[in-house]
N, C-alpha and C positions, 0 to 999 in steps of 0.2 A: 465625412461620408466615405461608403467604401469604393473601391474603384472595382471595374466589371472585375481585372482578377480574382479580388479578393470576395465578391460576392459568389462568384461560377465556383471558389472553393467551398466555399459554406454553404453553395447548393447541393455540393457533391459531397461535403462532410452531412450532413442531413441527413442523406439518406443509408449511411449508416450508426450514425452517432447521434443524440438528441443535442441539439445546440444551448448555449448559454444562454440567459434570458438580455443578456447583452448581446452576443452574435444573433437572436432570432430578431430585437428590436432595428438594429444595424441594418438587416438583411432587408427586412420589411423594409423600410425607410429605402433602399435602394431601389428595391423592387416598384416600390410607386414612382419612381422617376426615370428607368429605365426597362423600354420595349425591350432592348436586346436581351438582355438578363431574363426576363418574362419570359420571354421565348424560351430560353436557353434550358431553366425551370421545366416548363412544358414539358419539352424534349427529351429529358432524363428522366421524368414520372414515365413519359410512354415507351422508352428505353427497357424500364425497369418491370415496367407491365409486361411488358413482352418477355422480358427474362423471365417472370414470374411463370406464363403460364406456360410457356417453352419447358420450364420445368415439371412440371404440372401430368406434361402428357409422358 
């Protein structure tokens, strides 16, 4: 299993890179057993929304 490191990289590699069908499986599998990571996830979609429309305007 992955440790929060190495998931919170492959959350932040995500969002610029499509991941392996083994890093997405991995990821998954963490993410069902860890709130912190869930959260973490969240955070950087609403991070990145907000970069989005920050740029936007």
């Amino acid at each position: 299993m992955l440790s929060c490191r190495e998931a919170s990289r492959l959350i932040s590699d995500a969002m610029d890179r499509k991941l392996s069908r083994h890093e997405q499986l991995s990821l998954r599998f963490h993410l069902l057993l860890c709130r912190n990571c869930r959260h973490f996830r969240q955070q950087m979609a609403t991070l990145r929304a907000g970069i989005r429309e920050g740029r936007q305007r």
